[in-house]
PyMOL Python script that loads the backbone (N, CA, C, O; Angstrom):
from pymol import cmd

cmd.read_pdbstr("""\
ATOM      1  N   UNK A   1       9.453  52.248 -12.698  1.00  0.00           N
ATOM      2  CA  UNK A   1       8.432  51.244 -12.928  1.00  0.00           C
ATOM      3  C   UNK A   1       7.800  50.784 -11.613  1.00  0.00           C
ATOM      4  O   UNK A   1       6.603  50.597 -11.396  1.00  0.00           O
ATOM      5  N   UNK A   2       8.858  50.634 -10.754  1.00  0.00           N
ATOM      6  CA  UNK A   2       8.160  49.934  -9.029  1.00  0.00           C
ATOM      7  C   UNK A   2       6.843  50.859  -8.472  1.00  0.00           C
ATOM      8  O   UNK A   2       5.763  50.605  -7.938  1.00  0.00           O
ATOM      9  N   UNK A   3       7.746  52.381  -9.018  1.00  0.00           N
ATOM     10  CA  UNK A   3       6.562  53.531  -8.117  1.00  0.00           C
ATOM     11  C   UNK A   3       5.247  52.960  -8.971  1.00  0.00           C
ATOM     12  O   UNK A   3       4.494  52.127  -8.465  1.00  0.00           O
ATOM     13  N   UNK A   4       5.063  53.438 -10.188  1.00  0.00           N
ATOM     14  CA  UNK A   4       4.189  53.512 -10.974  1.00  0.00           C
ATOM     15  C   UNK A   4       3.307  52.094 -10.330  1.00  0.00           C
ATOM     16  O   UNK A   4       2.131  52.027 -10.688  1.00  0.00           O
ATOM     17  N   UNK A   5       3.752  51.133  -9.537  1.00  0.00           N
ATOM     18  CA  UNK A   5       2.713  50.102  -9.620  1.00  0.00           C
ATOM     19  C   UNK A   5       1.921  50.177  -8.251  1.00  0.00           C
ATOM     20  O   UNK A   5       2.460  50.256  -7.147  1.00  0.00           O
ATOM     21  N   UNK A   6       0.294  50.132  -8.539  1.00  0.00           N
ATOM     22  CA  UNK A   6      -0.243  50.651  -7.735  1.00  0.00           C
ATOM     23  C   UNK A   6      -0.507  49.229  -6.179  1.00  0.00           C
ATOM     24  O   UNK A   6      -0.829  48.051  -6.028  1.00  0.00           O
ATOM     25  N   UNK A   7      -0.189  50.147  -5.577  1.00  0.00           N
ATOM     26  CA  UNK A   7      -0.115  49.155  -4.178  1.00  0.00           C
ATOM     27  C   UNK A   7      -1.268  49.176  -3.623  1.00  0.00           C
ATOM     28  O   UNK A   7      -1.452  50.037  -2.763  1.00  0.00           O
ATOM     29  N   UNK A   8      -2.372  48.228  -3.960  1.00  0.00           N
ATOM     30  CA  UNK A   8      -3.305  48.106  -2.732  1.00  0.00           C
ATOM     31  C   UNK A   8      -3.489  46.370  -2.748  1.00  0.00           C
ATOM     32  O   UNK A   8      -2.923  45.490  -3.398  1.00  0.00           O
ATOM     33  N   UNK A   9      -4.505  46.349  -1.763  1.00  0.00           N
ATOM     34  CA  UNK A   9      -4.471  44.819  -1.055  1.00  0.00           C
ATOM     35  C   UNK A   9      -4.024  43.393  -1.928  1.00  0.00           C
ATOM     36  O   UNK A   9      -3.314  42.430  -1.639  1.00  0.00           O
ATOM     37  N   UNK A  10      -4.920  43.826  -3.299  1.00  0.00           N
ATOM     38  CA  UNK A  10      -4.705  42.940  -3.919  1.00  0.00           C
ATOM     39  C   UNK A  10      -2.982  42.732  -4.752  1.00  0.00           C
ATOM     40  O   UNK A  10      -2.458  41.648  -5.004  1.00  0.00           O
ATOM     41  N   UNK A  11      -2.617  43.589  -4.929  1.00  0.00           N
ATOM     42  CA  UNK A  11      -1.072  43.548  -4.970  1.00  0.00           C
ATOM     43  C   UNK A  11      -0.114  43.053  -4.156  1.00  0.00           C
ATOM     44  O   UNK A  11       0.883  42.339  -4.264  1.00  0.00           O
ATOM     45  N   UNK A  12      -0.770  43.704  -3.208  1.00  0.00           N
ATOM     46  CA  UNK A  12       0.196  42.928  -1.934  1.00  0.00           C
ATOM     47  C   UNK A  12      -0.109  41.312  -2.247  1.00  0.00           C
ATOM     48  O   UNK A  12       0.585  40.347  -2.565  1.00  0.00           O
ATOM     49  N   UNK A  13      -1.602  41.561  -1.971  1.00  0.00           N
ATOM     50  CA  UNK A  13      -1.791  39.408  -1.681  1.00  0.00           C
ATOM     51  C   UNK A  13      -0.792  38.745  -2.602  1.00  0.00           C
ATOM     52  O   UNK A  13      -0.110  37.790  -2.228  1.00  0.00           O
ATOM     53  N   UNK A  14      -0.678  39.551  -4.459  1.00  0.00           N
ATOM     54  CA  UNK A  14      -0.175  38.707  -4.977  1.00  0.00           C
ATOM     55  C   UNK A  14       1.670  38.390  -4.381  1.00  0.00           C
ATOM     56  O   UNK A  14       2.262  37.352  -4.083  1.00  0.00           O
ATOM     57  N   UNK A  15       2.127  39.966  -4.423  1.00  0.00           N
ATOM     58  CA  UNK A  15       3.337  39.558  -3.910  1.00  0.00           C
ATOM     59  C   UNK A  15       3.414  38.532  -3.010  1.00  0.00           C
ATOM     60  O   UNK A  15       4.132  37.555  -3.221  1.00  0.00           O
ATOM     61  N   UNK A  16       2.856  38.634  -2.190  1.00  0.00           N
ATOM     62  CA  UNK A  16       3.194  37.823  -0.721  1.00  0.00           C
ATOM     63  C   UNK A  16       3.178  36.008  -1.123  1.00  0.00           C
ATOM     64  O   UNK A  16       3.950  35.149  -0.698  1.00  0.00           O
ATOM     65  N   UNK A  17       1.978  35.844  -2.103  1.00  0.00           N
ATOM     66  CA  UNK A  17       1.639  34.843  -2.544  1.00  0.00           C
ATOM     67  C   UNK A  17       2.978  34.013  -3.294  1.00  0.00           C
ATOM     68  O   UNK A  17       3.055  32.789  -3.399  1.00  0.00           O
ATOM     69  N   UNK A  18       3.789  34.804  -3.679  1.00  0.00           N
ATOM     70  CA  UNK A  18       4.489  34.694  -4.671  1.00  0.00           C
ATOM     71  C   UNK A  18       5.618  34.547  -3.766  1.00  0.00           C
ATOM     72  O   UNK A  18       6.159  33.448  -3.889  1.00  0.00           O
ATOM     73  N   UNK A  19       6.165  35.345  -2.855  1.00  0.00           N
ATOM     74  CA  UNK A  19       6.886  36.018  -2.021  1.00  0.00           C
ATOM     75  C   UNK A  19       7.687  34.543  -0.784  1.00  0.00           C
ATOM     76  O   UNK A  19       8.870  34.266  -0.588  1.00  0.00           O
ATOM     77  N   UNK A  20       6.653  34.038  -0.313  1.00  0.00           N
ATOM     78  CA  UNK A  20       6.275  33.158   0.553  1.00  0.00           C
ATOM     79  C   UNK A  20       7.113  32.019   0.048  1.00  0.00           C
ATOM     80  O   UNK A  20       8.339  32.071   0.152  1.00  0.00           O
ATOM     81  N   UNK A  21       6.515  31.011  -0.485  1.00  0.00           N
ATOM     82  CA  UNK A  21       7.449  30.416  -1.576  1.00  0.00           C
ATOM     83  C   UNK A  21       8.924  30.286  -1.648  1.00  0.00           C
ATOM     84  O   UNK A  21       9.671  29.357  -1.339  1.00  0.00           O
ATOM     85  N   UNK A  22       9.181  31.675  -2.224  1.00  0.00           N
ATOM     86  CA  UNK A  22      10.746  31.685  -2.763  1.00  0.00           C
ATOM     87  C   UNK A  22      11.564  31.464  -1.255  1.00  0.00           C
ATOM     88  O   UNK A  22      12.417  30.689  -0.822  1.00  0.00           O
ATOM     89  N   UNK A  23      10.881  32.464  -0.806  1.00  0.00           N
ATOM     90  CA  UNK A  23      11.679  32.648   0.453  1.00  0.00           C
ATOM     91  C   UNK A  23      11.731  31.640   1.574  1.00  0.00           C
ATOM     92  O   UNK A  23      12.362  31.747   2.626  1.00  0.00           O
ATOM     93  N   UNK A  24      10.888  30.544   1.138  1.00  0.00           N
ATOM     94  CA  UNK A  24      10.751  28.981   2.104  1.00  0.00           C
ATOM     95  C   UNK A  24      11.894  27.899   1.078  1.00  0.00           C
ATOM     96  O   UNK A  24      12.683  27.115   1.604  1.00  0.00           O
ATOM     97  N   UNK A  25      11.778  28.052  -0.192  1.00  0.00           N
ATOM     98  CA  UNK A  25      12.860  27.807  -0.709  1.00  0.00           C
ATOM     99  C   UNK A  25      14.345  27.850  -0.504  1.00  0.00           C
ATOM    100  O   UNK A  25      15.125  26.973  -0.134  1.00  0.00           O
ATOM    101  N   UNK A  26      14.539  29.181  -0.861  1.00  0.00           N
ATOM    102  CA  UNK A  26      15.609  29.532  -0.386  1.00  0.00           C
ATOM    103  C   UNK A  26      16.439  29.433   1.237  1.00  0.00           C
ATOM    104  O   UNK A  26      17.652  29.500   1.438  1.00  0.00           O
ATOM    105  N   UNK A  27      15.312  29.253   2.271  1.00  0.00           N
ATOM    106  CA  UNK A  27      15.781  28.434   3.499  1.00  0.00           C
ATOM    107  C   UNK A  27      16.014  27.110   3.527  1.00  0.00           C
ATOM    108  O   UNK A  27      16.678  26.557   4.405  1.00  0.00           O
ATOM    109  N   UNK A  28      15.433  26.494   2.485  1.00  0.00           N
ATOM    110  CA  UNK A  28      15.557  25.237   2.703  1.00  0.00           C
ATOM    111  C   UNK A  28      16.637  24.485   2.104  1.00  0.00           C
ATOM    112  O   UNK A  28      16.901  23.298   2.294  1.00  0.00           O
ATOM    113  N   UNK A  29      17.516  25.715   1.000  1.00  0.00           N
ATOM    114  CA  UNK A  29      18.393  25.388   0.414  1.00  0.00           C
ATOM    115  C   UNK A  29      19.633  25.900   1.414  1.00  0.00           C
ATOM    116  O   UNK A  29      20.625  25.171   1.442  1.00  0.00           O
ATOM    117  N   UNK A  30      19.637  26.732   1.980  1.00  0.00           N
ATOM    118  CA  UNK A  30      20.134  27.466   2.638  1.00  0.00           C
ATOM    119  C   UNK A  30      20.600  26.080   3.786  1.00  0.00           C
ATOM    120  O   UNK A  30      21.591  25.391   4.028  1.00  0.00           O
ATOM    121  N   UNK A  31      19.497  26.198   4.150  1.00  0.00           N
ATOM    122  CA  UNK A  31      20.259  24.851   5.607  1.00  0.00           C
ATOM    123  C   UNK A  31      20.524  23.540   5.200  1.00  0.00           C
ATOM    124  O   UNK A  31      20.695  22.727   6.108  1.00  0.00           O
ATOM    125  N   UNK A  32      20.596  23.146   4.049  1.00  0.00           N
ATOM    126  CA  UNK A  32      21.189  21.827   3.200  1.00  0.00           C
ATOM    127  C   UNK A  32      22.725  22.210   3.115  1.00  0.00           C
ATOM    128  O   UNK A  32      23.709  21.479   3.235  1.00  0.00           O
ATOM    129  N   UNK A  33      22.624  23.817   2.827  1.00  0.00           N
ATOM    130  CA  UNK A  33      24.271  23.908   2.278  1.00  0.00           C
ATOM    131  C   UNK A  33      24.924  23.864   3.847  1.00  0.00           C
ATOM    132  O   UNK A  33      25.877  23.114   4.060  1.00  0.00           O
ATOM    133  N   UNK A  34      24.354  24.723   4.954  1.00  0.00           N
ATOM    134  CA  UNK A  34      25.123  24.704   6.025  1.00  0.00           C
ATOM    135  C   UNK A  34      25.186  23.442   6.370  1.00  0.00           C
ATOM    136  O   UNK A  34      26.290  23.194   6.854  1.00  0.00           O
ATOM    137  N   UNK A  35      24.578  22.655   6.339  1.00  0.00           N
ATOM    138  CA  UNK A  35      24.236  20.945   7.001  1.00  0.00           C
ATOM    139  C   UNK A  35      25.785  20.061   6.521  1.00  0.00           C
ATOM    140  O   UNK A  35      26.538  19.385   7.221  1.00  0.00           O
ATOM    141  N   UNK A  36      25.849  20.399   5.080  1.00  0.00           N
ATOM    142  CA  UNK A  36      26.873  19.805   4.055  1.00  0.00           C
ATOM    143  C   UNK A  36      28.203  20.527   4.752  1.00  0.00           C
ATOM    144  O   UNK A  36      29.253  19.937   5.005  1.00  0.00           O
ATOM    145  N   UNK A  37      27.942  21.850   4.990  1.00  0.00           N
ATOM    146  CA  UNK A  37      29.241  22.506   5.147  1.00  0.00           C
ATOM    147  C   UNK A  37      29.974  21.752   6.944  1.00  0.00           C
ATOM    148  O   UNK A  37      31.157  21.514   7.185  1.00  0.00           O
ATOM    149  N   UNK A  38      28.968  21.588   7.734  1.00  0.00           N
ATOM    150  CA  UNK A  38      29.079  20.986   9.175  1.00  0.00           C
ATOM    151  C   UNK A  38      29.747  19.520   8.944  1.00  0.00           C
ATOM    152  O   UNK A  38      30.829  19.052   9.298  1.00  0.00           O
ATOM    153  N   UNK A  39      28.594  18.957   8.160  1.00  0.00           N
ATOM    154  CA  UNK A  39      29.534  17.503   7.473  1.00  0.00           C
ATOM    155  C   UNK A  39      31.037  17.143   7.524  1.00  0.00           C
ATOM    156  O   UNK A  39      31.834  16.417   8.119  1.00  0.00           O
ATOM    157  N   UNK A  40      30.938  18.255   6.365  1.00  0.00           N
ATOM    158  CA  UNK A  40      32.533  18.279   5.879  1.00  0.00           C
ATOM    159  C   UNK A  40      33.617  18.864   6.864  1.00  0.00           C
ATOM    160  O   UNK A  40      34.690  18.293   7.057  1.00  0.00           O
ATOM    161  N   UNK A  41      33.312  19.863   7.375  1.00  0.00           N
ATOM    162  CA  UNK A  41      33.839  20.229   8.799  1.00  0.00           C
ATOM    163  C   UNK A  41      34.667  19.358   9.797  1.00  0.00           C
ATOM    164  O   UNK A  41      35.877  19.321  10.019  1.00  0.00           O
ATOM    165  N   UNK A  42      33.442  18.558  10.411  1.00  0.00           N
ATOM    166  CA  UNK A  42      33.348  17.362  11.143  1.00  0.00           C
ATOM    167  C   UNK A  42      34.282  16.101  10.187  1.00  0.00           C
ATOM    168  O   UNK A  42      35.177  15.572  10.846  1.00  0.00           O
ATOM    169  N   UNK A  43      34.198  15.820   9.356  1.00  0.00           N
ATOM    170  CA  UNK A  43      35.157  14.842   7.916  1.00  0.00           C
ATOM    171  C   UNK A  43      36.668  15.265   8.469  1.00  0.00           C
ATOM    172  O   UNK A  43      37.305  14.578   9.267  1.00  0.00           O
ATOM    173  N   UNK A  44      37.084  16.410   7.951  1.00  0.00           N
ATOM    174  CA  UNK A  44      38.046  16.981   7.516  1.00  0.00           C
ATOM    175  C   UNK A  44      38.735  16.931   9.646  1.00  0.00           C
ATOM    176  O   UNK A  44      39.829  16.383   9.782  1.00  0.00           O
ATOM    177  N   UNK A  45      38.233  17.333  10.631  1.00  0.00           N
ATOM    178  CA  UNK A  45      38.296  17.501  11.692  1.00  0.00           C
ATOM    179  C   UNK A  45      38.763  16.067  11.862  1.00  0.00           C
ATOM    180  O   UNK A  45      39.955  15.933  12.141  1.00  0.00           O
ATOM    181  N   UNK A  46      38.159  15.176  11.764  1.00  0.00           N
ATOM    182  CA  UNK A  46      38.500  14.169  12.415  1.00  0.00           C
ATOM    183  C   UNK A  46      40.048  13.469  11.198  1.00  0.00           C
ATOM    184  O   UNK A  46      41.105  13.023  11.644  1.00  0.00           O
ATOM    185  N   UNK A  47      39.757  13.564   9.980  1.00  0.00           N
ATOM    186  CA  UNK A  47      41.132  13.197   9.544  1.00  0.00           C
ATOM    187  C   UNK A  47      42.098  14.263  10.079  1.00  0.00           C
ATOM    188  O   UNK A  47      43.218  13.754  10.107  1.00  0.00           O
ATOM    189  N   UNK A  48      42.129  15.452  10.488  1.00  0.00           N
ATOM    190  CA  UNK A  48      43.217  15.632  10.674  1.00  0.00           C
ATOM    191  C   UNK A  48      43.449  15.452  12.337  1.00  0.00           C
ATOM    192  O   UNK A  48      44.471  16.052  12.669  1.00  0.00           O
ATOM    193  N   UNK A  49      42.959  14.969  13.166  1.00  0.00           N
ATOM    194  CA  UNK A  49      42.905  14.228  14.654  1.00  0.00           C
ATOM    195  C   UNK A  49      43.804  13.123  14.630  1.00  0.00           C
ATOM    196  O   UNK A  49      44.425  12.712  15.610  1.00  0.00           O
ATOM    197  N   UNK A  50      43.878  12.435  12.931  1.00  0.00           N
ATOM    198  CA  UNK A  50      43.940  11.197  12.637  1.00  0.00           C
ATOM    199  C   UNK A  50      43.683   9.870  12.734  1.00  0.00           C
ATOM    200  O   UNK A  50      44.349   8.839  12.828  1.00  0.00           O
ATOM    201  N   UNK A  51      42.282  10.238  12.676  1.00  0.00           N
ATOM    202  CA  UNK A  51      41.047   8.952  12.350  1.00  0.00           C
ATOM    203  C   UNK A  51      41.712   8.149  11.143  1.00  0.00           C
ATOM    204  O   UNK A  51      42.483   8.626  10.310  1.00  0.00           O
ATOM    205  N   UNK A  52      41.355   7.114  11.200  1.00  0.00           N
ATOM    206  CA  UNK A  52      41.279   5.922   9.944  1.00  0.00           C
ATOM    207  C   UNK A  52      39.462   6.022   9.321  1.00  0.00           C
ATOM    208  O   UNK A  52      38.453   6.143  10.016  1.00  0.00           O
ATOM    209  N   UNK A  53      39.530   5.954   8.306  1.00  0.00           N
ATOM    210  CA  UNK A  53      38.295   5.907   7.552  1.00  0.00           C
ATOM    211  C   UNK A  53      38.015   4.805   8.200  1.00  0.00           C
ATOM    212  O   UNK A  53      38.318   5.472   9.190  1.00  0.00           O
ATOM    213  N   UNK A  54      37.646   3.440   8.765  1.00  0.00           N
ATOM    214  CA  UNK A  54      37.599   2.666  10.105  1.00  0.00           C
ATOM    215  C   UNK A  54      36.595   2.884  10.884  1.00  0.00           C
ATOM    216  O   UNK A  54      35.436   2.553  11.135  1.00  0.00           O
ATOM    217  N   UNK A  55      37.898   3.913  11.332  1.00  0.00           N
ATOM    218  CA  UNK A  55      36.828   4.629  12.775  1.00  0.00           C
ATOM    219  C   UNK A  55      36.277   6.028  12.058  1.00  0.00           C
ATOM    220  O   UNK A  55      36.286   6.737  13.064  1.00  0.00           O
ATOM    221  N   UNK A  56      35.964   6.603  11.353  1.00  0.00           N
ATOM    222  CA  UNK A  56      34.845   7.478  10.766  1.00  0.00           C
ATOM    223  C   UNK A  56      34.090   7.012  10.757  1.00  0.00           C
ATOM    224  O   UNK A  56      33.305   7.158  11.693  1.00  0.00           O
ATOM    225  N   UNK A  57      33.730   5.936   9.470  1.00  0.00           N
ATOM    226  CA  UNK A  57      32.423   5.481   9.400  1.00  0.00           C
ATOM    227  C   UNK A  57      31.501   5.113  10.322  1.00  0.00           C
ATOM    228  O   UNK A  57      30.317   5.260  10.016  1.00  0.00           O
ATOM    229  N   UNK A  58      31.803   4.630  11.470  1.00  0.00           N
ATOM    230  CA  UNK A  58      30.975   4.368  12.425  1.00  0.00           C
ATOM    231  C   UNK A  58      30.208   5.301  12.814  1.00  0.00           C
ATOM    232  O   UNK A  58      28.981   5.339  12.717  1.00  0.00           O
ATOM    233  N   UNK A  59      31.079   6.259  13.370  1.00  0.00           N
ATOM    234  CA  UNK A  59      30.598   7.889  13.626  1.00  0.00           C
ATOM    235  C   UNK A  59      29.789   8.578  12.895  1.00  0.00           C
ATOM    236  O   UNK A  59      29.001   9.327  13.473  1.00  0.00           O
ATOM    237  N   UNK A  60      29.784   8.490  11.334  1.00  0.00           N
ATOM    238  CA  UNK A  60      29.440   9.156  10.677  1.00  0.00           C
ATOM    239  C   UNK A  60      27.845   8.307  10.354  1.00  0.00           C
ATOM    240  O   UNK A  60      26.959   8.943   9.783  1.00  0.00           O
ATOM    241  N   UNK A  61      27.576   6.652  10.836  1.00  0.00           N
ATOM    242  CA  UNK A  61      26.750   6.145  10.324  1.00  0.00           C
ATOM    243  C   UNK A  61      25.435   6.230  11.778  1.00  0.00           C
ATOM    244  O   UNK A  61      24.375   5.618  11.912  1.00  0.00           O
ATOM    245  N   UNK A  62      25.974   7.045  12.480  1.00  0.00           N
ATOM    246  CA  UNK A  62      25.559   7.070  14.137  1.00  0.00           C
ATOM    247  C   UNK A  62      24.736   8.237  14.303  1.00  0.00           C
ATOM    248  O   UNK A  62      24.008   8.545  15.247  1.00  0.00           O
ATOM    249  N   UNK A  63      25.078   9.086  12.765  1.00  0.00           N
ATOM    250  CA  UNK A  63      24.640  10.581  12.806  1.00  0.00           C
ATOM    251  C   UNK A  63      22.592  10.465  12.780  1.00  0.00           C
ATOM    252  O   UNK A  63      22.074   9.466  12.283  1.00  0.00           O
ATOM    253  N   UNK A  64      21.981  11.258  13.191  1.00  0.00           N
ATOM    254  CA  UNK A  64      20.695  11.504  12.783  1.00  0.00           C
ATOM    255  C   UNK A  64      20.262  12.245  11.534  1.00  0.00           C
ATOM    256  O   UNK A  64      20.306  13.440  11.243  1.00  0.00           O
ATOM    257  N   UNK A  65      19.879  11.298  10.960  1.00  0.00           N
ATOM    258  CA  UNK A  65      19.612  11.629   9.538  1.00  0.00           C
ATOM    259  C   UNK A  65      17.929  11.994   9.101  1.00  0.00           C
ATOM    260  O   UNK A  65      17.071  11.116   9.006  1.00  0.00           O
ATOM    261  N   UNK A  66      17.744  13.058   8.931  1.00  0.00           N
ATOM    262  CA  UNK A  66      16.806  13.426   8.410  1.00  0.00           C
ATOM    263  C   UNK A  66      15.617  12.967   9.428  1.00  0.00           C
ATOM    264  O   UNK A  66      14.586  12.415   9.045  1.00  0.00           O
ATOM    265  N   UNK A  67      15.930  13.292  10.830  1.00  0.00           N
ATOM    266  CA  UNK A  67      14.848  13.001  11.985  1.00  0.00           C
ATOM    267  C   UNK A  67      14.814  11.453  12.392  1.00  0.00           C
ATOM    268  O   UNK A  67      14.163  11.142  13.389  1.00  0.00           O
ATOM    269  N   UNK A  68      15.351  10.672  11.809  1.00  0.00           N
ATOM    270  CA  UNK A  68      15.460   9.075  11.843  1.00  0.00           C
ATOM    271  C   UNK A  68      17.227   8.622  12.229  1.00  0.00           C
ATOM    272  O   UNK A  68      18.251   8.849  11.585  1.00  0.00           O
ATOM    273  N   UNK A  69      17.023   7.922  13.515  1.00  0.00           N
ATOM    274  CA  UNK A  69      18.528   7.684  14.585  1.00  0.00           C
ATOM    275  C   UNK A  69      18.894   6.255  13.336  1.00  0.00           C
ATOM    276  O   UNK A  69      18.046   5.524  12.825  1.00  0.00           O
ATOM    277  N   UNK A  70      20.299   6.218  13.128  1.00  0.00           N
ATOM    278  CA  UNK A  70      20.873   5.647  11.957  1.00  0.00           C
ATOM    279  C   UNK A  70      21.367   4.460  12.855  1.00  0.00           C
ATOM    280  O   UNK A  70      22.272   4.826  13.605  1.00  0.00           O
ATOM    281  N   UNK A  71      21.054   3.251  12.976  1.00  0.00           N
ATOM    282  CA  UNK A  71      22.329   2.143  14.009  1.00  0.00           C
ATOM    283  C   UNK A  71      22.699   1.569  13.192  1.00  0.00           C
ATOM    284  O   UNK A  71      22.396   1.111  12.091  1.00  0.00           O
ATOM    285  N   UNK A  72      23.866   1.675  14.275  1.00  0.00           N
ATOM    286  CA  UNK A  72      25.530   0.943  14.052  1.00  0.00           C
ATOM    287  C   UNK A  72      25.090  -0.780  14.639  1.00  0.00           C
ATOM    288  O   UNK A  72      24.176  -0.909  15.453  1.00  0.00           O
ATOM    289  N   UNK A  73      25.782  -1.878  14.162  1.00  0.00           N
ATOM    290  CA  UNK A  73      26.163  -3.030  14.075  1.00  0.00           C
ATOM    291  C   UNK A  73      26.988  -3.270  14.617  1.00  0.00           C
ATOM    292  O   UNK A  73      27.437  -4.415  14.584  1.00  0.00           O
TER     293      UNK A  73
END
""", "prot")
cmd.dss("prot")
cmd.show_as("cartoon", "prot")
cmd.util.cbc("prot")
cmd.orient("prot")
């Protein structure tokens, strides 16, 4: 079926059109999961250092969030 479909410009445009998209998607899901996975990393790292949930939160409320610096009190 793939051969049979005829490839010229306008085929392409549509793929690409289509193409573009998914694949900005799928990065953007992509670095949410690594972001989450660093998170938890960093979580799990410091309880076993043996942090008190205490002294996490501070740390964790210090982080840069979504381009905007988070302050601590």
């Amino acid at each position: 079926m793939l051969a049979e479909i005829l490839w010229n410009q306008n085929t392409i445009a549509v793929v690409c059109v289509f193409a573009v998209p998914i694949v900005a998607i799928i990065a953007g899901v992509w670095s949410k999961v690594e972001s989450r996975k660093s998170d938890n990393d960093l979580k799990r790292s410091m309880v076993e250092r043996g942090m008190s949930a205490d002294e996490i939160e501070p740390i964790l409320a210090a982080k840069v969030s979504h381009g905007h610096k988070r302050e601590t009190i």
